[in-house]
Structures are given as structure tokens and as C-alpha cells.
N, C-alpha and C positions, 0 to 999 in steps of 0.2 A: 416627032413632028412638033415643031412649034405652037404654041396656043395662041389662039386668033378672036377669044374673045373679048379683048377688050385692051385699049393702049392707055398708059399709065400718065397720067397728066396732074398740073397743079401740085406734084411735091417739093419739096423744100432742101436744097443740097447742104448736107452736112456743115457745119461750122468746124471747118479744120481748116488747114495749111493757114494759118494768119498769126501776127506778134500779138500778142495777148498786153505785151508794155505797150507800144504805140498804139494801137488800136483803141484803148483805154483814155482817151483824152483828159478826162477826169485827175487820172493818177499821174499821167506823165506831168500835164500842167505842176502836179502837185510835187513832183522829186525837181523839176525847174525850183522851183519858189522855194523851196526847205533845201537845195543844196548848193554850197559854195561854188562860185562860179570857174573855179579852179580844179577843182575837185569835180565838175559837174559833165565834161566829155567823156571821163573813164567812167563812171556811172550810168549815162546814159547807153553805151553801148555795151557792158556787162549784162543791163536788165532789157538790154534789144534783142543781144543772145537767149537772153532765160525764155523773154514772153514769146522768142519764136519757135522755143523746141517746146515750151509747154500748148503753144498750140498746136503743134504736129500731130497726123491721126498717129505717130509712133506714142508719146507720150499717150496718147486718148485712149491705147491699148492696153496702155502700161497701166493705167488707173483701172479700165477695165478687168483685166487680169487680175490686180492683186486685191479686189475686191470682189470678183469669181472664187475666188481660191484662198479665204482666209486663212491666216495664222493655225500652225497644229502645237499643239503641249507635246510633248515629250519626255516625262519623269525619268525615266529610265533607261537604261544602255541594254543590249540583250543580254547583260550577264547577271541585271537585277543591279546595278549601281545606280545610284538617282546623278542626271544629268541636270536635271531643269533647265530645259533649253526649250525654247520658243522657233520653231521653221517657218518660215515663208516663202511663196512664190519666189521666183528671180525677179518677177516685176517689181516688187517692193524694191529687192535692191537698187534697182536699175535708178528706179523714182527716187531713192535714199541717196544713192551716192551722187544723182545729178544736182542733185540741194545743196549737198555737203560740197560739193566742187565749186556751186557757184556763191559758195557763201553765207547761204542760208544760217549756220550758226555762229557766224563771225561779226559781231557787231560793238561790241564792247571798246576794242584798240583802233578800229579804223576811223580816216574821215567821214564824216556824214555815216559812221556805221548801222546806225537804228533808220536810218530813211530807209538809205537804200538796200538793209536787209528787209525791213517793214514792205517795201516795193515785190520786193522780189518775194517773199513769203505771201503775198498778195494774190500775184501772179502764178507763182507755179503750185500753188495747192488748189488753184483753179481745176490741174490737170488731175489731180486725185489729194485727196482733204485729208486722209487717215496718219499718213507717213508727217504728219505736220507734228504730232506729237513729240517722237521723239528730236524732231529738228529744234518745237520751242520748249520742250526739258533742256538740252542739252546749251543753247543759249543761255537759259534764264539760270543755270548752274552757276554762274561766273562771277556775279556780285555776291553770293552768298560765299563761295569761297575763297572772293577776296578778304574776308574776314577774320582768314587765315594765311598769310604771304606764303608759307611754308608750303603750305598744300596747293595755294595759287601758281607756285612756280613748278609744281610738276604738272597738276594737273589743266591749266588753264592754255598750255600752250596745245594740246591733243583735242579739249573740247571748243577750238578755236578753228581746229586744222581744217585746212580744204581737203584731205584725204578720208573716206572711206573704207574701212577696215574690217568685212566682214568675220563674226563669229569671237567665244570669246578666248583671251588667254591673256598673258603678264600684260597690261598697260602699258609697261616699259617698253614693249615690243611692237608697240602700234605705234602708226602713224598718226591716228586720230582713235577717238574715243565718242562713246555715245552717254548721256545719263539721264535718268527716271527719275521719278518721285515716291515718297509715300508718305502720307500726312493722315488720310481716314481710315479709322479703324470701324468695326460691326458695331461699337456700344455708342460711338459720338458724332458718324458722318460731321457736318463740319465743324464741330464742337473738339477741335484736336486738343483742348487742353484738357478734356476725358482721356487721353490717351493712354495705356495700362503697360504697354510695350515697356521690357523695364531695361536699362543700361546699366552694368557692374563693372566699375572700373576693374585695370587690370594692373601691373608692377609697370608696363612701358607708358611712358607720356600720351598721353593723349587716347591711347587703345582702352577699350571695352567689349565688353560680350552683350550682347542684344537678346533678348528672350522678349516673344511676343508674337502679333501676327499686324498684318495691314491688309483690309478689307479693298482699296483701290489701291494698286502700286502700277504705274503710269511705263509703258514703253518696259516689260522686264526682261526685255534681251539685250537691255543695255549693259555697259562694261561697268557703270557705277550709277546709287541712289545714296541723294538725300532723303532722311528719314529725321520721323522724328522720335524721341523714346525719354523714359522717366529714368534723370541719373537723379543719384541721391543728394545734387543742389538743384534738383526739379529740371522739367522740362527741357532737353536742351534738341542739339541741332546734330546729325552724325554721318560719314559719309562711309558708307557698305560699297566695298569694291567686289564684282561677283568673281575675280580670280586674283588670291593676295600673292604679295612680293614672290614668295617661293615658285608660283606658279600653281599652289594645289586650288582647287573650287573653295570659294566658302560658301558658308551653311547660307543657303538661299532657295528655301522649297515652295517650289510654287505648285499651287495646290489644286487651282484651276483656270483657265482664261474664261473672261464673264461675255455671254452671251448677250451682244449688244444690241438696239435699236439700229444703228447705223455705225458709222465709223470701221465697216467692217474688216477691213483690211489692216487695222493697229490689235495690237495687244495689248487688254489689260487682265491683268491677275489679282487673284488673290494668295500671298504670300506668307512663309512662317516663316521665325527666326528662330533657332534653337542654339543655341551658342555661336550666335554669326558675330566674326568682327568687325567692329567698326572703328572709326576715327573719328573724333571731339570736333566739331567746325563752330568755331568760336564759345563763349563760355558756358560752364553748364549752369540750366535756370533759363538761359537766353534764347532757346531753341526758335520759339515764336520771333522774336524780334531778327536773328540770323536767317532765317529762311525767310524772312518778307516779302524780301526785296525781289527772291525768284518769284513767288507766289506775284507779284505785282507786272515782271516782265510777263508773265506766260496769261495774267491778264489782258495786257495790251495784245498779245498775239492772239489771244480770244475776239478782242474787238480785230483787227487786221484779216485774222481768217475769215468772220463771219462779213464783213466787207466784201472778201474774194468770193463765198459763196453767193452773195448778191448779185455782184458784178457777172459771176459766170452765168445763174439764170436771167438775170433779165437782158443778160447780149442773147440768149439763147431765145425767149419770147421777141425781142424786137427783131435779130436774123428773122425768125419764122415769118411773122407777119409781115414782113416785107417781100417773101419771095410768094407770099400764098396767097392768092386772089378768093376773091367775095364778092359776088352781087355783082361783077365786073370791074373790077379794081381790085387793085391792094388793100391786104385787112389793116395795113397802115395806117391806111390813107380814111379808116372807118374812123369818125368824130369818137365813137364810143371807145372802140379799142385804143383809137391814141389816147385818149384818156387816162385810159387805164397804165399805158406804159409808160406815159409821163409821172405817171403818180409813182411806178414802180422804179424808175427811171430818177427820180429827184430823191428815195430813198435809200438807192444806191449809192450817187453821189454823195449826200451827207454823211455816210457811214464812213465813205471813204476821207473823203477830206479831213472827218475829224480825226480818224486814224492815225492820218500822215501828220494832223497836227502832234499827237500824241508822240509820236516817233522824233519829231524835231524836238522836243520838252528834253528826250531823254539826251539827244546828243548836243544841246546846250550846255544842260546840268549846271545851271545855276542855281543859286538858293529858291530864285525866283519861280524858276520855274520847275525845280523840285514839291515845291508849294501848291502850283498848279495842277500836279501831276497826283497830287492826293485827294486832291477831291472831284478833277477832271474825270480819270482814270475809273472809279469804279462807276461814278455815274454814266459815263461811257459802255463800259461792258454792261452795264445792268440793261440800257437801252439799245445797244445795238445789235447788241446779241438775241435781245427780245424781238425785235423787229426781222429776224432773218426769216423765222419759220414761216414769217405771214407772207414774205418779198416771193420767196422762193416758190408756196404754196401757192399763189398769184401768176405767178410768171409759167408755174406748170399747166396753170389751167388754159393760158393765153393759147396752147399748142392743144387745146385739148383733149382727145383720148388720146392722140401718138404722146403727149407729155404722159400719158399716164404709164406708157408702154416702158418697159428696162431699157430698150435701145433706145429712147431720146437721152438717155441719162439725166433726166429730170428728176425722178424719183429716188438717183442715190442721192443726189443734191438735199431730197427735202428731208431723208432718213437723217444726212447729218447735219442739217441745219438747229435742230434743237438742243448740238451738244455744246457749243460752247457759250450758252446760256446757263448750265447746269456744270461743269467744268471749271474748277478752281473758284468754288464760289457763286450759289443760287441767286438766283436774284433779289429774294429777301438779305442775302449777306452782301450783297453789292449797294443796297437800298439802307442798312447800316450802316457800312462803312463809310458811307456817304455825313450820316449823323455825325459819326464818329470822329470825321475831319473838320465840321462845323464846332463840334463842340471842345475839343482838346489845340486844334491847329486854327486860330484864326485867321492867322496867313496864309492858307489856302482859300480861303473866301476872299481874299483881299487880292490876290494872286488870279483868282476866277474874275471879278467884278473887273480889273485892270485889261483879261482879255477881253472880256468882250463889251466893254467901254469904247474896245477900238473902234467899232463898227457904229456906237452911237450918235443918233442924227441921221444915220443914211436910212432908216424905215421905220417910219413911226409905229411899225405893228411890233418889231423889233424892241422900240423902245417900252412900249408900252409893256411888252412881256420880261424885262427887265425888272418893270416897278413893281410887275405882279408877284414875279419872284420874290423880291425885297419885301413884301407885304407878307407874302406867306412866310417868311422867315421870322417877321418879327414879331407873327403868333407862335408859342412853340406850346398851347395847349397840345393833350394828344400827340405830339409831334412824331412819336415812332409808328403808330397806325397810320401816320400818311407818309411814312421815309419814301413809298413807292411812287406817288405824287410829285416828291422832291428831286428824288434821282431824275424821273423822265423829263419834268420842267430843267433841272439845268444842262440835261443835255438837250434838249429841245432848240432853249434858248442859246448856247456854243453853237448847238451844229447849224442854226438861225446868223450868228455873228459872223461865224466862217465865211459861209456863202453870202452875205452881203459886202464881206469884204473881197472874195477872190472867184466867187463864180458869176457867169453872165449875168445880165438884168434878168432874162426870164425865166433863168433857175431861181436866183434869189430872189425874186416877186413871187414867182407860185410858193417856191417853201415860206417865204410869211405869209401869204393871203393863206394855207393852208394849215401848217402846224401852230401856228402862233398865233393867225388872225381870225382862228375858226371857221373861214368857209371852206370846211371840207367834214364827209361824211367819215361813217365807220368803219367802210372799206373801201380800198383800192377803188380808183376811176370815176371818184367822185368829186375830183377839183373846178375848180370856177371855170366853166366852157370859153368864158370871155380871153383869158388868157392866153400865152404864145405856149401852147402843147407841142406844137408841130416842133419847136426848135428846140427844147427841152427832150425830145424822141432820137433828135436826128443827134444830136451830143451823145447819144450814149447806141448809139449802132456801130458796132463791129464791122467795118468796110475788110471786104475777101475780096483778091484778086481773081 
């Protein structure tokens, strides 16, 4: 018999069947304006493809799933042989090979490749955030071993590929390939040039034997890692293939996967080397200066990712709010709550935009704007990446206990929102590194000041936080105890110039009247009432058919 006490009213239908690219108006505007207009039709309907399968409840299952059913270790074969092999759901693959097919680590040789891979890494890690790893190791592999042509010509064509290759076996044999990282060891978390890992040359060019261990080794079911390890001209850079030329495994003992906050559906391990071999990727001594350059991309995917997790909770508090009535009306349509999503709503936006700026720097790659990209770059991650856990943690409460609940999916959101804050560089090291372009690369200060001069004149709160900038630079008393002061004013001020140049008046009037001009509180939904909120809301609503 049916139950008769009571009919179910005022909930909110799912946010599925919708393009997550089009819907985005923020981001699309943003792949128009960063991509050639020639190059810009195939673009537009590759990332129309992506955002509408990563909207699908198929995909919303697929994240589900492979973050139900995390990753298992598996040392051993039943017969007592160590395998070190990492299992996962099918969902993962499913999620892995629809990236790899649609490009996801292909950006290096294409036109416009860093937009509209940035776009699309934007988009589909909306549908589950874990599998994002191995897509930006195996990217950010690519500069580092162009460093070597030799190694660039086998292996740059497979970590390129749009195919998909589950499980491991000879490189040569695949279609494409996946690669990991490992940089921190137990005695120096980010302090890798503590690194103890030792490298002993061998009679073949370029070959060594590795002894040592790595405390975070990043994605380790991949086909290959750079590492770093001590040869005897220090320091250098080395690439561990986990099955060599002959086909047999090399020594790759993984010894546990680390039980994480969030991210749950990736694996990370803790790894041993016992006579593993490696290969020399550029000179020895040079290890730091060789692996930069990935260590720099899979920052920028830091900032990128933690954009897409913005963008996916606050479409998910502004849907809510819009279908769920209060007091007789839409919670919308509430002065307080639009507030609030405006606020949430404008710090989406800025994340993104400056991403995508980030993304055209790389597929310029001029001097200039290489310049740019060194001091832009980690002041970016340092701040955007800070700002996710608070967007997301906001946007959950907007839904409040059903956000609290596992089925809004709000709360994997907020698990992984603090990781690529912490991911390839804390914030203290991104708030350095910052110093560290100031004071050896003048040209990126000069390269910084030239972008955002473009904007100057159009908002005097704008300008004003220019000069304030410039004022605090040219005390450098103390200067390291406030690197964190520094970092979040020059992205402040970027992602301030951006929107004065390329978003509406009343995006870019509230983010100066708020980040830059001071009228706004210490938390979310505290901006100037006077303001245009309502259109600032309605820019960033997910329209569902």
C-alpha cells in the first residue's frame, strides 16, 4: 500500500543533462578571446562535446563510483611475487580514457593547445577531480623531457596520445602512456634538495641504479616517473620506466597508498627503489632546474582545477536556490542570499579568468610572456588555490543540510578542495617563490606591471591598488614575513585588471568595490547592497533544459 502521509514538495531537480562548456559563460567567453579565430570552430565543438558528457548523470556516476570504491595495493601475485600494482574501479577508467581521448594531455604541439586543454581540464574534472592527476603528471612530463630529444622522440609521442592503454607492460607496445612524479622524500617534504635517494651510474650512457625511497610518488600505476635522486655531479633529474625494454618489471616497490583527506579515488604511494633503473633526463647536478618546468605546468593545472571546483559548487548553490522557494519566493530572489552568491559567484569568475589568462602565456611563449608566467604563476596558485576551500565551503552551506548530505556531492567537492593548495608547493612555497622572481628576474615584474597597466584608467580603485602595490615593494624591510601579503595583492590586483578589461561593468565594479576598494567583510555575502548582484548571479547560473 502506498504511503499517504505526506506529498513531497519544494525540492530541487538534480543538475545533470546540461554542457558544463556552454553553460559556463565565463569560460567560454574566455576560449573566444585566448583562441585564434581560425583554429577557434574546432575548439569550440570538441570542449561542447566534453562539457556535455561531463554533464551527463553517466559521467556523475562515473565520479561517483570511483570515488565509492577507491584504489586497492596489491604487492603481491598468489604465488608470493611482488607485482606493485595499483586496481581500480572501471569507473576510473572510463573517466581516464574519456580525458585521454579528448585531449586532456595533449597540449604542448597543438594550436591554442594550453587554452583549450586548460578548458577542458576545467570542465571535465568538474565530473570527478581525483583522475585529474594523472592527466596533469602526464602533461607536465613533456617540457622536462624535451630536455632530452632522444627520450623526447620515444616517449613524447605516447604521452601525447589520445589513446588509453590500460595496465602495465613494454611502452613500445602501447598506444599511449601515463607518468607520475616523485620529488618528496620523509626527511625534506618540500625541501627536495634534502633528497638522500642516491643514483650510481652504470657502463650504458645515460643508465643508473636508484636506491632510496619517495615519501609522495604521485599517480603510481603509471607506465613511467620522474624522480629526483643524488648522482655523484649532485642532484639531478631521472626517468623510471615501471616495465623496461626487455619487458621484465623494474624494481618499483610500493609500500603503501596514503590514506587521504579527499581526492579519494587517485593514488598516491609511498615508494622504494632498490636497484631500480633509471635514465639521466638532462644533466647530472641539474635535477632542480630539469623538472621545473613540469613542477610549473601541474601548478597552473592546480590553479585550473581548483577554478573547475569553484565553478562546479557555486553552479550547484545558485541551481539550488533558484528552484527552492522561501517565504514565498525564490531563495534567489532573497537580497541576503543573492548576496551571498554574488560574492561566490564573482570569486569564481576571477579564478577562472585568470587561469585562462595563465593558459594563453603558455601557448604564446614568448620571452615576454615567459616573464610573466614567473611571477604570475605561483602568485596565482598561491591565491586561488587558497580561496577554493572557503568558495566551496560557502556554496555548501547555500544548500544547507541536503549540502551537507553525500548525495548532493557537495561534500566530495569540499574534501578535495584543499588539495591543490597543498599539491606541488604550500603556500608558504608559492608566497617564496613569488620573492624569488622579484628578486633574481626583474623582467617578470616588468612583464606583471605591463599587464596589468592595460587596464589602467578604467577604475580608480584598480589604480589605486597598483600604487599600493608599488609602495609595498619599495619597502623590502621584513619582506619574507609578508611574502603572503604580496602574493595575494598581486593576484588580487591581476585578477582585478582582468575583469576590468574583459568582464561586464558589474562584475568588474563589485570585484573593485570589494577586493581592492575594501567595501566588503570577512566572509562571503558581505558586498555593497547598492550594487547590480542580481546580474552578477544570473552570469553564473547553469541554464538545464
Amino acid at each position: 500500500m502506498a504511503a499517504t502521509t505526506h506529498t513531497v514538495t519544494n525540492q530541487v531537480p538534480p543538475l545533470v543533462g546540461h554542457d558544463l562548456f556552454a553553460t559556463d559563460r565565463v569560460l567560454s567567453e574566455a576560449v573566444e578571446r585566448h583562441v585564434e579565430p581560425g583554429v577557434l570552430p574546432v575548439v569550440l565543438e570538441e570542449l561542447g562535446e566534453l562539457g556535455r558528457a561531463a554533464g551527463s548523470a553517466q559521467a556523475q556516476e562515473w565520479g561517483a563510483q570511483a570515488n565509492a570504491h577507491p584504489p586497492v595495493l596489491r604487492t603481491h601475485d598468489r604465488y608470493g611475487h611482488r607485482v606493485d600494482e595499483v586496481e581500480f574501479h572501471p569507473a576510473w577508467h572510463r573517466l581516464l580514457g574519456h580525458a585521454v581521448s579528448a585531449g586532456l594531455t595533449d597540449a604542448w604541439g597543438r594550436p591554442a593547445g594550453h587554452v583549450r586543454r586548460a578548458a577542458g581540464f576545467l570542465v571535465w574534472t568538474q565530473a570527478e577531480a581525483g583522475h585529474g592527476c594523472p592527466l596533469s603528471m602526464t602533461h607536465a612530463a613533456v617540457p622536462a623531457l624535451r630536455t632530452d630529444p632522444e627520450l623526447a622522440a620515444v616517449w613524447e609521442p605516447l604521452l601525447t596520445s589520445h589513446t588509453y592503454v590500460e595496465g602495465l607492460r613494454n611502452p613500445r607496445e602501447k598506444a599511449g602512456v601515463l607518468f607520475g612524479m616523485g620529488m618528496t622524500e620523509k626527511q625534506g617534504g618540500s625541501d627536495v634538495r634534502s633528497n638522500t635517494t642516491r643514483a650510481e651510474p652504470l657502463s650504458g650512457e645515460g643508465a643508473y641504479l636508484l636506491t632510496g625511497h619517495k615519501w609522495f610518488c604521485s599517480a603510481p600505476m603509471s607506465d613511467g616517473f620522474l624522480v629526483l635522486a643524488r648522482a655523484p655531479g649532485g642532484l639531478s633529474c631521472f626517468l623510471v620506466p615501471r616495465v623496461l625494454p626487455d619487458g621484465t618489471r623494474n624494481v618499483f616497490l610500493i609500500q603503501r597508498l596514503k590514506d587521504k583527506l579527499g581526492n579519494r579515488s587517485n593514488a598516491s604511494a609511498e615508494v622504494e627503489f632498490d636497484g631500480t633503473w633509471a635514465r639521466l633526463v638532462g644533466e647530472e647536478g641539474r635535477g632542480v632546474r630539469t623538472i621545473i618546468e613540469m613542477v610549473a605546468a601541474t601548478r597552473l593545472d592546480c590553479v585550473v582545477g581548483s577554478a573547475g571546483l569553484m565553478r562546479q559548487a557555486v553552479a550547484q548553490a545558485v541551481h539550488h536556490s533558484a528552484y527552492r522557494d522561501v517565504s514565498g519566493g525564490p531563495l534567489i530572489d532573497k537580497p541576503l542570499m543573492r548576496n551571498v552568491l554574488a560574492d561566490l559567484a564573482l570569486e569564481s569568475e576571477a579564478a577562472t579568468v585568470l587561469a585562462m589568462r595563465l593558459a594563453a602565456a603558455y601557448d604564446a611563449d614568448t620571452e615576454a610572456e615567459r616573464a610573466f608566467l614567473r611571477l604570475a604563476l605561483p602568485a596565482a596558485k598561491y591565491w586561488v588555490t587558497k580561496r577554493c576551500t572557503a568558495v566551496v565551503g560557502e556554496a555548501l552551506e547555500c544548500l544547507g543540510g541536503n549540502g551537507y548530505v553525500e548525495e548532493s556531492g557537495l561534500p566530495r567537492l569540499l574534501r578535495e578542495a584543499p588539495l591543490n593548495s597543498i599539491w606541488e608547493g604550500s603556500g608558504n612555497v608559492q608566497a617564496l617563490d613569488v620573492l624569488r622572481a622579484l628578486r633574481r628576474e626583474p623582467q617578470a615584474l616588468d612583464a606583471f606591471l605591463r599587464e596589468v597597466g592595460k587596464a589602467r584608467g578604467a577604475d580608480h580603485r584598480l589604480d589605486a591598488a597598483i600604487k599600493g602595490l608599488l609602495t609595498e615593494l619599495a619597502d623590502l624591510d621584513g619582506v619574507e614575513g609578508r611574502a603572503r601579503r604580496l602574493a595575494e595583492r598581486f593576484a588580487l590586483v591581476l585578477q582585478g585588471s582582468l575583469l576590468v578589461r574583459w568582464a561586464p561593468p558589474e562584475v568588474a565594479d563589485t570585484f573593485c568595490a570589494s577586493r581592492l576598494g575594501g567595501d566588503w567583510g570577512a566572509a562571503f555575502g558581505t558586498l555593497p547592497h547598492s550594487l547590480d548582484l542580481a546580474s552578477v548571479v544570473a552570469r553564473a547560473r547553469p541554464a538545464v533544459e
